[in-house]
Structure formats: structure tokens, C-alpha cells
N, C-alpha and C positions, 0 to 999 in steps of 0.2 A: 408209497407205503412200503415199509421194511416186511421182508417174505423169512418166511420162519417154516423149515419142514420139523413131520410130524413122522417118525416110522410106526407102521404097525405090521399086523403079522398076518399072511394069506387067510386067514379063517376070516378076519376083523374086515378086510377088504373086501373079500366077497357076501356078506352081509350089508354093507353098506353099499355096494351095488346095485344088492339088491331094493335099497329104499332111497333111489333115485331122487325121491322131490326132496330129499331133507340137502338144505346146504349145508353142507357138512368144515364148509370152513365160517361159516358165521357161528353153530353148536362148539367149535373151537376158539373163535376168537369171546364167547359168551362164559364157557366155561374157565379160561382165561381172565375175565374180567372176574367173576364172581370169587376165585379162590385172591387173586389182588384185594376186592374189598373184605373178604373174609382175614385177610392177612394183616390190612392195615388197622381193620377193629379189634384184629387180638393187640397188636400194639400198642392201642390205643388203651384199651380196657389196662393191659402189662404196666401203662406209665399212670394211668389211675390208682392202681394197685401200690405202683412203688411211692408216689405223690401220699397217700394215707397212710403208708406205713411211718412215713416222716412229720408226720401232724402234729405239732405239741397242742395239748387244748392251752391257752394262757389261765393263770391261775384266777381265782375267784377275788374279783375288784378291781383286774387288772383294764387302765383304761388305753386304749393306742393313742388317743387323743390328747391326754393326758402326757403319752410319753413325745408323740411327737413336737406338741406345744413345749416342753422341757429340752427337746434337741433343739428347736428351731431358736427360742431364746438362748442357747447357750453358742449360737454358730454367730461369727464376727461376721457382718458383711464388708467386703471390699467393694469399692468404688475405686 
């Protein structure tokens, strides 16, 4: 497993000292994971975001079905 130091400052250390039972690199590697998934759902929400801003709505009667049937008869097949 890849080892990753953490500096803190004399006050922060002897505080945590002093609360012994806390594993204090599991509170690190948890708060680690949590700002990752916070990070990937802003991402995620950011390309939702930009995805609607590029939405045309198709206009009124417009059928896909319609259009695809009209592409698909107008393409030659080869053999």
C-alpha cells in the first residue's frame, strides 16, 4: 500500500495524543475518500450542467423516426 505523510504543527500533535484510541490514519484516509467522492459529484452535477445547456428541444411535429426511416432508405447498401 502507497504511504503518503501528513505534516502538522506541535499543538495538533499533542492533541491527538492525547485521544489515543482514535486511528487517526484511518480519520485520514476516510476524509480522503470523502472529499474524492465530493469531487467526482461536483464533476459529475458540472457535465450535467454543461450537457443542458446544449439541449435543443426538436421542434413541434418533429418525428426521429420519421427522420431516421428517411436516412436509412436514402443510404445504398453494399454487398
Amino acid at each position: 500500500m502507497p504511504l503518503i505523510t501528513v505534516k502538522i504543527d506541535e499543538d495538533m500533535k499533542k492533541r491527538m495524543s492525547e485521544l489515543r484510541h482514535i486511528n487517526w490514519s484511518e480519520v485520514i484516509r476516510q476524509a480522503i475518500e470523502r472529499v474524492i467522492r465530493m469531487e467526482t459529484e461536483r464533476n459529475l452535477v458540472r457535465a450535467i450542467l454543461l450537457n443542458e445547456k446544449y439541449v435543443v428541444a426538436p421542434d413541434e411535429g418533429f418525428s426521429s423516426t420519421e427522420l431516421i426511416r428517411r436516412w436509412r432508405e436514402g443510404v445504398r447498401w453494399r454487398r
